[in-house]
N, C-alpha and C positions, 0 to 999 in steps of 0.2 A: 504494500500500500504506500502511496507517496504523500508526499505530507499537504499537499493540497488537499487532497480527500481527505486527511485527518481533522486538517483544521475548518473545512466544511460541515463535518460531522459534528464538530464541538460545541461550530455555530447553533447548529441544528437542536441543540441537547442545551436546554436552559439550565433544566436544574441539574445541581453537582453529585448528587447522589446516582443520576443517569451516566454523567461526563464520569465518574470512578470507574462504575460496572463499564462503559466503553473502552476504559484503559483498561481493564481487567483484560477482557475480550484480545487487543490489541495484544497484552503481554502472551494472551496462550496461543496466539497465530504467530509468535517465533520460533524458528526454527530451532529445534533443541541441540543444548550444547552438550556435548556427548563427555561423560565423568572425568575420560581425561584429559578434558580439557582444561574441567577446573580445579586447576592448579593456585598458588600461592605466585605465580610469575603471569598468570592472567588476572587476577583480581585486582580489582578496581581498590585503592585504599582511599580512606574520606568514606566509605559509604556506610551507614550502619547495619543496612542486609548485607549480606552476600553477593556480590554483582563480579561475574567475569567476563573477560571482552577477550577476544581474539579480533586478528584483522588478516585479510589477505590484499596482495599490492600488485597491482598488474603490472605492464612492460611501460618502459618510458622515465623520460627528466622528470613529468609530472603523473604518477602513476595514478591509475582509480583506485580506490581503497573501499573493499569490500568489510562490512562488520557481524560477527555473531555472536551472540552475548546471552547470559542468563543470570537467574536472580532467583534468592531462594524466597522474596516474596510478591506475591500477585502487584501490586499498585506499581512497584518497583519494576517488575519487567516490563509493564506498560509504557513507563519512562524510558524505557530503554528503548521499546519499539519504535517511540515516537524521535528519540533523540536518533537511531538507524535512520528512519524515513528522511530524515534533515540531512545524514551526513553521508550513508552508506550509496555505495555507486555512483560517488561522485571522486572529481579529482583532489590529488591531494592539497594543492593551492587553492581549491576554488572550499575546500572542508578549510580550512585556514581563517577563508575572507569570511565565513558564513558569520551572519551576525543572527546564533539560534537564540538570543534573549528576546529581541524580537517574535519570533514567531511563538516563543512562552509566554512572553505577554499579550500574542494575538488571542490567543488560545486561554488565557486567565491562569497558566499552571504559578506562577509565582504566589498568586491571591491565594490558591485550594492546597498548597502543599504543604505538609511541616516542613519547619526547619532543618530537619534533619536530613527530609527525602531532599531538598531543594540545596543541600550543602553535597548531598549524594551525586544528584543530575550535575551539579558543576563539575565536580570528581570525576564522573562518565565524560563529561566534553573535554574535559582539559585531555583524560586520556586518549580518548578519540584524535584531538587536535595535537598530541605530544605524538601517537602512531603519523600522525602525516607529516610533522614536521622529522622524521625519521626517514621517513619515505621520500622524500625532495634530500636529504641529505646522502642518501646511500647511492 
């Protein structure tokens, strides 16, 4: 799903109690990350669940960078899905420029989140955006 339809569907969904069960839904259409992946060298740290990322990096000065991730709780892999839909299958310069506060605050997630999950989602992007700047450096 791309994040255009997410953020349509958010639109769509007034109340927050609908906009959760949505991100729910969101976290269980990822694609699962298989045990050993989740390692101690893919976890995301900063976040209070469990959150692991892998990335795959195509050919090129500016490669695409592919993401799969998991989280040992429902709300939290939602976050992940949506923060994927933002950056996954894109290049690594253009995951760089992306300004996703933006689209969080299109979306209302900084208003609905604790502080914890919302110190979590920064954690997920910085790593997201520290894998691309790894990938323009290699």
């Amino acid at each position: 799903m791309d994040i255009d339809e997410i953020i349509e569907n958010f639109q769509f969904l007034e109340d927050w109690d609908d906009r959760y069960k949505y991100l729910i839904e969101l976290g269980n259409d990822l694609e699962p990350l298989p045990p050993e992946a989740q390692t101690r060298e893919n976890k995301v740290q900063g976040c209070v669940s469990q959150v692991w990322v892998i990335s795959s990096k195509g050919e090129g000065d500016d490669p695409v960078l592919t993401f799969r991730g998991a989280s040992d709780a429902h709300i939290v892999s939602g976050l992940i899905a949506v923060a994927f839909a933002i950056f996954s299958g894109k290049t690594a310069s253009s995951i760089l420029k992306q300004d996703e506060k933006a689209i969080f605050d299109q979306i209302d997630l900084s208003e609905h989140i604790t502080p914890q999950r919302s110190n979590g989602l920064k954690a997920l992007v910085e790593r997201i955006k520290s894998d691309a700047r790894s990938a323009l450096a290699a």
